[in-house]
C-alpha positions in Angstrom: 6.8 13.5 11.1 9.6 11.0 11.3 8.3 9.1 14.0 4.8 9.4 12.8 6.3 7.4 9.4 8.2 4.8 11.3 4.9 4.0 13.8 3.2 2.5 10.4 5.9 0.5 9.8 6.2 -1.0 13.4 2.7 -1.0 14.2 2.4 -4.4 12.8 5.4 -6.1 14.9 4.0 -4.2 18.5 0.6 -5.9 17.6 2.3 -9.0 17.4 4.7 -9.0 20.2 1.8 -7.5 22.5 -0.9 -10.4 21.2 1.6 -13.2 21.9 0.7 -14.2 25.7 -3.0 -13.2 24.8 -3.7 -15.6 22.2 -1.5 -18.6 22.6 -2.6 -22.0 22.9 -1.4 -23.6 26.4 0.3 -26.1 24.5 3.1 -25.8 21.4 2.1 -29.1 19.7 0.9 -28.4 16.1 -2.9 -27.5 16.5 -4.0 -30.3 13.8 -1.6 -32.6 15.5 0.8 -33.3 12.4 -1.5 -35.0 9.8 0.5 -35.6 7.2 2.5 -37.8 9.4 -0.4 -39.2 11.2 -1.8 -38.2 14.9 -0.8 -41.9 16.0 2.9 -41.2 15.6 5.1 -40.5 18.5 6.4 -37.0 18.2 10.1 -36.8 17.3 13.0 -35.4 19.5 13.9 -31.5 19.5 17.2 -31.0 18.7 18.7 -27.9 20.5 20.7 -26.5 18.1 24.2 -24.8 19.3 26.2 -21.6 18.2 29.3 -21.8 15.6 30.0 -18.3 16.3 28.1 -15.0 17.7 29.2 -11.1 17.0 28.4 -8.7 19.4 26.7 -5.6 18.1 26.1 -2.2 19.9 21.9 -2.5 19.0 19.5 -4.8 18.3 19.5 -6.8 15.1 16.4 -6.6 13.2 17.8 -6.9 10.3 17.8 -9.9 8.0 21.2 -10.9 7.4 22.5 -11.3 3.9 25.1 -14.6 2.6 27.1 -13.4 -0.1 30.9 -13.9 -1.4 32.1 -15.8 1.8 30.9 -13.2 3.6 27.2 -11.9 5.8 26.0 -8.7 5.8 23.4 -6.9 8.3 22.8 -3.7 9.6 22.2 -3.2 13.4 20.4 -0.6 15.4 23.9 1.2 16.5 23.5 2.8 13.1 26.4 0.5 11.4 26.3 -1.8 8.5 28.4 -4.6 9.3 30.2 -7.2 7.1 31.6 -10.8 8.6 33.3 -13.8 7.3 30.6 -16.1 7.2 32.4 -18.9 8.4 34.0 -18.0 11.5 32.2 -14.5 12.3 35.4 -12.0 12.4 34.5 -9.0 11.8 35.6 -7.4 8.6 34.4 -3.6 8.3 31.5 -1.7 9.7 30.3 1.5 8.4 28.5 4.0 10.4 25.5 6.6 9.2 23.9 9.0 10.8 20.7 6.0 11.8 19.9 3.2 12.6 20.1 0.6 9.7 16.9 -1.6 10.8 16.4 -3.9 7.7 18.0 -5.9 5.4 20.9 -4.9 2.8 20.8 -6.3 -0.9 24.1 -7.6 -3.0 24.3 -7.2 -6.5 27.5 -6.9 -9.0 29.8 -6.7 -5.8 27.8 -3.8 -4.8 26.3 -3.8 -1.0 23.1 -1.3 -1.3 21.0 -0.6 2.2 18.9 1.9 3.5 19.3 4.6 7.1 17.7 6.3 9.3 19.5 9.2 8.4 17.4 9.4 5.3 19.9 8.1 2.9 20.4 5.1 0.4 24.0 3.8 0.2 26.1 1.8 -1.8 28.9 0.7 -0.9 31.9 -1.5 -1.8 30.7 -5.3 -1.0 34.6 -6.4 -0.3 35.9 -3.4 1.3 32.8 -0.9 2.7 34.1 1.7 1.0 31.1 4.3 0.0 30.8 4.6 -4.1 27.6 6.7 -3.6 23.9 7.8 -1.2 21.1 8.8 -2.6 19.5 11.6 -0.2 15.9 11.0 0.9 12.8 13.2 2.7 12.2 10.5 5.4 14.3 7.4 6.8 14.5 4.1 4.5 13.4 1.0 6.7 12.8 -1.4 4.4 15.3 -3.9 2.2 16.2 -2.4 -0.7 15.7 -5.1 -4.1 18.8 -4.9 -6.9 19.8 -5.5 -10.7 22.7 -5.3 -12.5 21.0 -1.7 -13.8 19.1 -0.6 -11.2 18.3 -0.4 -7.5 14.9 0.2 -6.2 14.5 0.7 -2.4 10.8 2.1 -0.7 11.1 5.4 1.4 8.9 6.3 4.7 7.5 9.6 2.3 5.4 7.3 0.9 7.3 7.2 -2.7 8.9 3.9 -4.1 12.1 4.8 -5.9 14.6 3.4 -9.0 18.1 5.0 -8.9 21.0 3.8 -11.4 22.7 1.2 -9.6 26.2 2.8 -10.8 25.7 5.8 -10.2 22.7 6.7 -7.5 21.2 8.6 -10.2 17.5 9.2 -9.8 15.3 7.5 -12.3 11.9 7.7 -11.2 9.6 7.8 -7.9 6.1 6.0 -7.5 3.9 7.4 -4.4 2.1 4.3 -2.9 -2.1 4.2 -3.3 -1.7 4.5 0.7 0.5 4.0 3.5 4.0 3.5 4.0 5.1 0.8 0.9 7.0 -2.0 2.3 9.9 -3.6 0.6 10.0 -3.8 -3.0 10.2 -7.2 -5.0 10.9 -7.9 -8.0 9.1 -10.1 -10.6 9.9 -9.9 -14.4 9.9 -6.6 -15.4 7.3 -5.5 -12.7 8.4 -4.2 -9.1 5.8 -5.4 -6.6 5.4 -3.6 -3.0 2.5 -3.7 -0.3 1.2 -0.8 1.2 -2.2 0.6 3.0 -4.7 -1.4 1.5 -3.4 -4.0 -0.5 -0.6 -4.4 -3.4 0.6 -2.3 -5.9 3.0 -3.6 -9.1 5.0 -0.8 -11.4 7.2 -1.3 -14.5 10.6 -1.5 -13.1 11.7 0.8 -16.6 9.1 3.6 -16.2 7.5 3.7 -12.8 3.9 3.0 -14.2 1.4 1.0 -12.3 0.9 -2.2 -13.7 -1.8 -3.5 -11.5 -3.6 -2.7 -8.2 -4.6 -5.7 -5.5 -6.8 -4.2 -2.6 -6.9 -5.9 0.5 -9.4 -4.9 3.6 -6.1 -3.6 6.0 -2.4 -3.1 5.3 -0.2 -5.0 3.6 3.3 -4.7 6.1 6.0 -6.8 4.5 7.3 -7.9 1.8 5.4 -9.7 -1.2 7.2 -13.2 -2.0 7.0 -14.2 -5.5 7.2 -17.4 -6.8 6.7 -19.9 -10.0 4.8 -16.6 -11.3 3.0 -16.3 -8.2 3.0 -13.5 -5.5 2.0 -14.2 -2.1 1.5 -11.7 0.9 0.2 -11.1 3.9 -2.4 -8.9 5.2 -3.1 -7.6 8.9 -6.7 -8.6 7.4 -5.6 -12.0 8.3 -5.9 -13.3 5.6 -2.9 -14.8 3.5 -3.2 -13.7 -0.4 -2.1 -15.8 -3.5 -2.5 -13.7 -7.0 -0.9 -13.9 -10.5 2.6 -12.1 -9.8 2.3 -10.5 -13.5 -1.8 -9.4 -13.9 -2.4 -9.0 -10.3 -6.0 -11.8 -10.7 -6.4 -13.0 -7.6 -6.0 -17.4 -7.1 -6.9 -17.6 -3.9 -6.9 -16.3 -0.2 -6.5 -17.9 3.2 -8.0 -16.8 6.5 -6.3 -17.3 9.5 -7.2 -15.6 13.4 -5.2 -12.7 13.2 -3.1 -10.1 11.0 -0.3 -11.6 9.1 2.4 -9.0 9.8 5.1 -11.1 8.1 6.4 -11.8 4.8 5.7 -16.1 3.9 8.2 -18.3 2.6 7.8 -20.6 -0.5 9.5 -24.4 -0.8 8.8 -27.2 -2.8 5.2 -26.1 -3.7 4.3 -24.9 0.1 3.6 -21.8 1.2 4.6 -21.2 4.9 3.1 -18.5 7.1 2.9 -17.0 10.8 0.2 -13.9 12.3 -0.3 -12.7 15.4 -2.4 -15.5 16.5 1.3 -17.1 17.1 0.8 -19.9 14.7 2.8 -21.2 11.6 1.0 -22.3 9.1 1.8 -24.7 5.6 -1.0 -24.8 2.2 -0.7 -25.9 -0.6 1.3 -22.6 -2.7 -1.3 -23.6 -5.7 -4.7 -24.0 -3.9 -4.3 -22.5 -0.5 -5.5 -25.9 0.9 -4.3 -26.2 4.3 -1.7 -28.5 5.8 -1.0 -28.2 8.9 -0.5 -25.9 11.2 1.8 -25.4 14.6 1.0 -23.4 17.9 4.0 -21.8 19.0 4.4 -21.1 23.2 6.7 -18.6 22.2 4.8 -16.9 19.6 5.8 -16.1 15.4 8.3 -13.1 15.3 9.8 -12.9 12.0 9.4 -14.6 8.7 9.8 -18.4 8.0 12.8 -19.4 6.0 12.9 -22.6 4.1 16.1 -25.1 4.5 16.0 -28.5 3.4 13.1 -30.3 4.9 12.5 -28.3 7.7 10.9 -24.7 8.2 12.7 -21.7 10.6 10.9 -19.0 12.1 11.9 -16.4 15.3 10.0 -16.1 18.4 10.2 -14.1 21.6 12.0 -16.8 23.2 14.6 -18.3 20.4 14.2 -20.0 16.6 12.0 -22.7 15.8 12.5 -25.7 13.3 9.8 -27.0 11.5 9.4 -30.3 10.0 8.2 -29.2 6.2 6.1 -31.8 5.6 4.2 -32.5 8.9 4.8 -29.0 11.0 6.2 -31.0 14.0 8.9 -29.2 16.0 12.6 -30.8 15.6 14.6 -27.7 16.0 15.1 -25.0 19.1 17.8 -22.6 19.5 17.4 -20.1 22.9 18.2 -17.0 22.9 17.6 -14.1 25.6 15.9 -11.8 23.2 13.3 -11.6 20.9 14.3 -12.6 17.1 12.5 -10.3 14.6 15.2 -11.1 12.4 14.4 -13.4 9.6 17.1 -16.6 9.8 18.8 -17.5 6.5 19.9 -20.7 5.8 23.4 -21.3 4.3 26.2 -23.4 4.3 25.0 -25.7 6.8 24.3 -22.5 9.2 21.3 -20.4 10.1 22.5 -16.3 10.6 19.8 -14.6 12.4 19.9 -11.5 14.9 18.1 -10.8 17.9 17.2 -8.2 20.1 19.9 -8.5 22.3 22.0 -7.2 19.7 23.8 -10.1 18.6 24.2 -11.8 15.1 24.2 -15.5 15.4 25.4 -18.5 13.3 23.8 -21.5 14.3 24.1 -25.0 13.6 
């Protein structure tokens, strides 16, 4: 029954890996050539970007790492939650469950909160690792868990979205998804948004109560992004969704070739996505106007990320860079592995994991 749970929640990143070679352009030059920069102009150069530090895991790292306090948090598939100083990469605890710890941890009031394998919740102590309390669950918890000063909410592979007192672990209410396995949760205002089978659900973050219902055609697989009272998602529909974070009234949608498996990214009024068809694309986060749009060689593996002026995004091959304005490549950083592992920009570094098992802090 486990495994049965965890296939829904992979299905979408086998489609993509398997797609890649299938569906790629020959070519990685943006497939509408950059217009916002104009087709005349010569292409800029592609820095390769080069490793502060790496940290050798004993598992892959799907997980998104986490910036917080000086330090970066991520959980690896050797069933440890690790902590490093951000700067230089030492190593400053790891804690082991019974699982692997696949996504993303959450930081909130010096609080660390993350989800197992082993069917559990856990918060620990950010600075230390020390446990303060798990919350016992039917099924493993895959996905990033969202936090508050109050409350932590986390989505469970039994199908149930849950609110436990962030103090305490105490159990404050469960919402079973329309469908499906619910993704991560997200927050937005007093509503906690998650994606599911067939489309979008949000609840009152106080009572559990649905709020307001989106359908999509297919699954909803990651996270919902919400933005300047927008929430945007993907849908292995292929289209990308835009709809009014706090009624649920859809704005617009956007269709691309293939499923969107991925959560977007939202900067300076652009909304940034990648499907299975291996291509990022940029519209307009008000209009869903394309543009521009970039064939990858190497495929789109994990989530964009936002930095500055440029756009980051994994692939089977390394971590692309993104002009954000014209979706011409300026950035590459190799790795062995595939990067599932959404990068996250801070400091002047990217931290990212790959399937090799290493975390990486690139500059």
């Amino acid at each position: 029954m486990k495994t049965a749970r965890l296939t829904f929640v992979l299905a979408a990143l086998a489609l993509s890996l398997s797609s890649v070679s299938a569906q790629l352009p020959e070519q990685s030059q943006p497939a509408k050539a950059g217009e916002a920069a104009g087709a005349s102009e010569a292409a800029p150069a592609v820095v390769e970007g080069r490793a502060r530090w790496t940290l050798k895991t004993g598992g892959s790292v799907y997980s998104t790492p986490v910036v917080a306090g000086g330090a970066v948090y991520f959980g690896s598939y050797d069933n440890h939650l690790y902590a490093a100083e951000a700067a230089t990469g030492r190593e400053l605890w790891r804690f082991r469950t019974g699982g692997r710890v696949f996504a993303a941890p959450a930081i909130d009031a010096g609080r660390v909160y993350f989800g197992s394998q082993d069917n559990r919740l856990y918060a620990l102590d950010a600075a230390t690792g020390r446990v303060l309390w798990k919350y016992k669950t039917p099924y493993s918890v895959n996905s990033a868990p969202s936090a508050t000063t109050d409350s932590v909410f986390f989505a469970c592979t039994d199908g149930n979205v849950y609110a436990l007192d962030a103090a305490t672990g105490k159990h404050r209410w469960s919402r079973t998804a329309r469908s499906g396995t619910p993704t991560a949760t997200e927050l937005a205002g007093d509503l906690v948004l998650f994606g599911m089978g067939l489309g979008v659900q949000a609840v009152d973050a106080r009572t559990g109560e649905e709020k307001w219902f989106y359908r999509t055609a297919r699954g909803v697989t990651a996270a919902v992004v919400v933005a300047e009272g927008a929430a945007y998602f993907g849908s292995l529909d292929g289209h990308l969704h835009g709809v009014d974070a706090q009624t649920g009234a859809g704005r617009w949608k956007f269709k691309t070739e293939g499923g969107l498996p991925h959560s977007p990214a939202v900067a300076d009024g652009r909304v940034y996505f990648g499907g299975i068809d291996g291509t990022l694309y940029a519209a307009d986060a008000s209009t869903g106007r394309e543009l521009w749009r970039f064939a990858a060689e190497h495929g789109v593996t994990s989530a964009p990320a936002a930095a500055g002026n440029l756009i980051y995004f994994g692939s089977t091959r390394g971590l692309y860079g993104l002009d954000a304005a014209s979706g011409r490549q300026r950035f590459w950083f190799p790795t062995e592995r595939i990067v599932t592992s959404t990068p996250t920009p801070q400091g002047g570094l990217l931290y990212f994991g790959g399937w090799d098992g290493t975390l990486y802090a690139v500059q």
